[in-house]
C-alpha positions as CSV (number, residue, x, y, z in Angstrom):
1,X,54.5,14.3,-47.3
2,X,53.4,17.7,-45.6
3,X,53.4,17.7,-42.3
4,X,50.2,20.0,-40.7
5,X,50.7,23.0,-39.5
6,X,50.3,23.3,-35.6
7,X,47.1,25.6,-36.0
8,X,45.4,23.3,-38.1
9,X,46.5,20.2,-36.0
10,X,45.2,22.6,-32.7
11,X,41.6,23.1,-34.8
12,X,41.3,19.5,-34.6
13,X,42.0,18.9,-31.7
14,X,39.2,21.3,-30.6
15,X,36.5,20.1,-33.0
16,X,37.0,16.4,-31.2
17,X,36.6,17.9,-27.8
18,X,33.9,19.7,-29.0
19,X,32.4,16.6,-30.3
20,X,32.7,14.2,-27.2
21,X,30.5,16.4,-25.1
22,X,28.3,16.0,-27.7
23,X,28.1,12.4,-28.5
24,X,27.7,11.7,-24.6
25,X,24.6,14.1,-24.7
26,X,23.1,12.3,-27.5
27,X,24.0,8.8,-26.1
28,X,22.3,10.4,-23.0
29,X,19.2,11.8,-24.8
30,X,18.5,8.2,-26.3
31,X,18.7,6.0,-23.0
32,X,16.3,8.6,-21.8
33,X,14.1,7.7,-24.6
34,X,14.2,4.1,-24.1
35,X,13.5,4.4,-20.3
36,X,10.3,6.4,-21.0
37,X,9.6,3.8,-23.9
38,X,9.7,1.3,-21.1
39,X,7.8,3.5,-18.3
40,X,4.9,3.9,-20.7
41,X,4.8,0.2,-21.7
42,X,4.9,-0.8,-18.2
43,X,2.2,2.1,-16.9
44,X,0.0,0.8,-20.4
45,X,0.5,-2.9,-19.0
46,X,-1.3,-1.6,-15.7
47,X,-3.6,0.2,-16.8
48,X,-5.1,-2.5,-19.5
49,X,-5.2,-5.1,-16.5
50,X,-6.9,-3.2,-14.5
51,X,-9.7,-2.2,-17.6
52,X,-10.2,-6.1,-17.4
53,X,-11.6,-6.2,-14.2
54,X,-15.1,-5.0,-15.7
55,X,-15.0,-2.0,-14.0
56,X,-13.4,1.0,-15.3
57,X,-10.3,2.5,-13.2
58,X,-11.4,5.9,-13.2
59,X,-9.1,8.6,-11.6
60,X,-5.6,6.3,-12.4
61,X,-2.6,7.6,-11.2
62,X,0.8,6.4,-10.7
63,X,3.1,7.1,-7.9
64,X,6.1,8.9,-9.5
65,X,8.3,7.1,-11.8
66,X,9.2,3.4,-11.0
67,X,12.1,2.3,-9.7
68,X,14.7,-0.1,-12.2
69,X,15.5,-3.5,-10.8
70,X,18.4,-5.7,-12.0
71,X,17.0,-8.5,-14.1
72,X,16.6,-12.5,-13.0
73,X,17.3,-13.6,-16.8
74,X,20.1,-13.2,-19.3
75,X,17.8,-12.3,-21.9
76,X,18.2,-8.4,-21.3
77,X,15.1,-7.1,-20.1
78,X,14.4,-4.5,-17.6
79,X,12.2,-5.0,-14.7
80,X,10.6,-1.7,-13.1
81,X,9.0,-1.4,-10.1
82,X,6.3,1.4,-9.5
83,X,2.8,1.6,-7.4
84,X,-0.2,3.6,-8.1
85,X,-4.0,4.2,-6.9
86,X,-7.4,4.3,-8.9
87,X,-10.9,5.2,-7.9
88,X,-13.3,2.4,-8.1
89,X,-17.2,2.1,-7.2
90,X,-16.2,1.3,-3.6
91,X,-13.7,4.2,-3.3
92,X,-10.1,4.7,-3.7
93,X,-8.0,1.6,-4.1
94,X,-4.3,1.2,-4.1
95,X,-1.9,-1.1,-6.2
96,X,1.7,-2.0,-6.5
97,X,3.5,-3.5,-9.8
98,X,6.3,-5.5,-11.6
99,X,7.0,-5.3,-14.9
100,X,9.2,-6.7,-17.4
101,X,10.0,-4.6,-20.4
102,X,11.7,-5.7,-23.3
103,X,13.9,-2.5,-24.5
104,X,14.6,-3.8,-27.9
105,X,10.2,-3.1,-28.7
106,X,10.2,-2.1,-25.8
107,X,6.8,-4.0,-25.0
108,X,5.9,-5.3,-21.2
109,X,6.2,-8.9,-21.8
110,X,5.1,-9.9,-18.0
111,X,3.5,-8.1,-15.4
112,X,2.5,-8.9,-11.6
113,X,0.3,-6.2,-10.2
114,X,-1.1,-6.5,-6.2
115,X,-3.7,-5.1,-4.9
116,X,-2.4,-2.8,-1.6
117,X,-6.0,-1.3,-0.7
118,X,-5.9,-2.2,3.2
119,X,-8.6,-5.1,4.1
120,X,-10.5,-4.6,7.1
121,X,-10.6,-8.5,7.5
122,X,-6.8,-8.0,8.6
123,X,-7.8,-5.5,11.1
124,X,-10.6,-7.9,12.8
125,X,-10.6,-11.1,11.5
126,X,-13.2,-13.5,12.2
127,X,-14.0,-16.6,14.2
128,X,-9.6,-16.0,15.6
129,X,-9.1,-17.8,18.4
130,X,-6.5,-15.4,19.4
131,X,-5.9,-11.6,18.8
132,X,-3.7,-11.7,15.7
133,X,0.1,-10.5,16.2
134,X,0.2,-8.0,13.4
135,X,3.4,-6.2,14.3
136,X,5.6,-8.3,12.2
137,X,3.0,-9.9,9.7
138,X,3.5,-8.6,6.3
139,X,0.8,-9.7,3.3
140,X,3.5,-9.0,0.6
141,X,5.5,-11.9,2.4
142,X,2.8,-14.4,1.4
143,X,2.0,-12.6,-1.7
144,X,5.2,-13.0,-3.1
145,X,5.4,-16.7,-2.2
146,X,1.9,-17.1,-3.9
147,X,3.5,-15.5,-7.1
148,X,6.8,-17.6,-7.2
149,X,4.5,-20.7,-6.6
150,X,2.5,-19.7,-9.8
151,X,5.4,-19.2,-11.9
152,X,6.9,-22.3,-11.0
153,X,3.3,-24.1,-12.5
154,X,3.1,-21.5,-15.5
155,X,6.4,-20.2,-16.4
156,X,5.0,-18.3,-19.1
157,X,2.3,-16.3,-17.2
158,X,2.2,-12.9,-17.8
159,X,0.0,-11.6,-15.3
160,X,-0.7,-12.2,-11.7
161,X,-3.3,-10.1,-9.6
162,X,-3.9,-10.6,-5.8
163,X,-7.5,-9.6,-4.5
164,X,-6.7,-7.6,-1.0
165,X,-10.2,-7.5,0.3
166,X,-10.4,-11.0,-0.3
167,X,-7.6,-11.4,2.5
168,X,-8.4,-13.2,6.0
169,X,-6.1,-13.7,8.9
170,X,-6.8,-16.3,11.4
171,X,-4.4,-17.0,14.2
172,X,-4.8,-20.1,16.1
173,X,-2.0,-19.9,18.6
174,X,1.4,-17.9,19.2
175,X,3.6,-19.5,16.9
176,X,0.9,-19.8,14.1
177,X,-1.3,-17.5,11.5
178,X,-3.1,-18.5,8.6
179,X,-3.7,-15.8,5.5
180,X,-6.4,-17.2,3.0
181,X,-6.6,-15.1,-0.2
182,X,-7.7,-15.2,-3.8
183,X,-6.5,-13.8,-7.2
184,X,-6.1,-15.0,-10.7
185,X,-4.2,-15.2,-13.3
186,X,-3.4,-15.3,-16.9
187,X,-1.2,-18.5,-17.3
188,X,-0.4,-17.7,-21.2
189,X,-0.5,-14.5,-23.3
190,X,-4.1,-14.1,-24.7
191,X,-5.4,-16.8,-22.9
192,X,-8.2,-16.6,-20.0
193,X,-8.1,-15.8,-16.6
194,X,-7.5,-18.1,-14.2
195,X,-9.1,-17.9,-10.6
196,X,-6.9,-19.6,-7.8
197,X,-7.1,-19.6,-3.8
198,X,-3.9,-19.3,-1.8
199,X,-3.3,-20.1,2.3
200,X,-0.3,-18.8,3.5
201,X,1.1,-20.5,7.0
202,X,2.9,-17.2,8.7
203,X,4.9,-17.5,12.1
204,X,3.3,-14.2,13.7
205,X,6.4,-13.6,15.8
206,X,9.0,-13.3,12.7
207,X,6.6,-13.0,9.7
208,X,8.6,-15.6,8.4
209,X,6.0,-17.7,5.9
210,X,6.1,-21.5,6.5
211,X,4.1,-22.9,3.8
212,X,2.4,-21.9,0.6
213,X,-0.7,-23.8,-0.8
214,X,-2.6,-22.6,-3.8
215,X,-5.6,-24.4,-5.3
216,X,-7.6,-23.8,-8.6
């Protein structure tokens, strides 16, 4: 058996490190790929929900890339985070997103997109019986309890959208705040939307939210 000569065993070892660089570029290159596969599913998603409004969302931009989230499930999807605005009849509107992407289509296979256009009913609410305490209320508190409350009755919906200028705030005393809202939702894939009511029960010195009823 021959034994390689030391330049030939020196030319391989350059070729492999030649190689690694270039494997990890490529490797690179396709993760790249998929994450744009997955931004552009997820920026379609939004954009086809907000088409079904019956008004077309002229002027739609998005906010910079969206941010990746670790995912709740063990079923390897990729949840991505990202906000946006569009220009309606009415004016300029504003909207954050979710979005679940499966990477192995990649295809958004859920989406939750809220409505961030500020209300003027939170600015001067009607009939209150006290000022409202807005320096610790937050809306996406009780928004997000709306959505975990719809999950819970469809754990297949795919799409939840929350009406901001639907939004009222009515605070009856100092320890208590009521935010009454709308939305709907598509409970299944390809099935009709459904229009639901929330109330939200907020403590106005914390933010904290009490209680979450949705009707409809």
């Amino acid at each position: 058996m021959r034994t390689p000569s030391p330049r030939l065993a020196v030319a391989f070892a350059v070729s492999g490190a030649l190689l690694l660089p270039a494997l990890a570029h490529a490797q690179a290159l396709a993760a790249k790929s998929a994450s744009t596969d997955a931004v552009a599913a997820c920026e379609l998603a939004a954009q086809q929900s907000l088409a079904s409004n019956g008004e077309p969302a002229a002027d739609l931009k998005f906010n910079g890339p969206p941010t990746s989230q670790p995912a709740r499930s063990n079923d390897g999807q990729v949840v991505l985070r990202g906000a946006g605005s569009w220009r309606s009849a009415g004016g300029v509107r504003r909207f954050e997103y979710s979005c679940n992407v499966d990477p192995r289509a990649p295809e958004a296979v859920g989406l939750v997109l809220r409505d961030t256009t500020p209300a003027a009913a939170l600015a001067r609410p009607a009939q209150s019986v006290l000022e409202p305490d807005l320096r610790n209320l937050s809306p996406g508190a009780c928004e997000a309890s709306v959505a975990a409350v719809l999950k819970k009755r469809w754990p297949a919906v795919s799409e939840i959208r929350l009406d901001s200028g639907a939004r009222s705030l009515v605070q009856s005393s100092p320890t208590k705040a009521e935010l009454h809202g709308q939305g709907r939702a598509l409970p299944l894939q390809g099935s009709p939307y459904t229009l639901f009511g929330f109330d939200c029960e907020i403590d106005p010195r914390d933010g904290r939210v009490l209680s979450t009823r949705v009707s409809g």
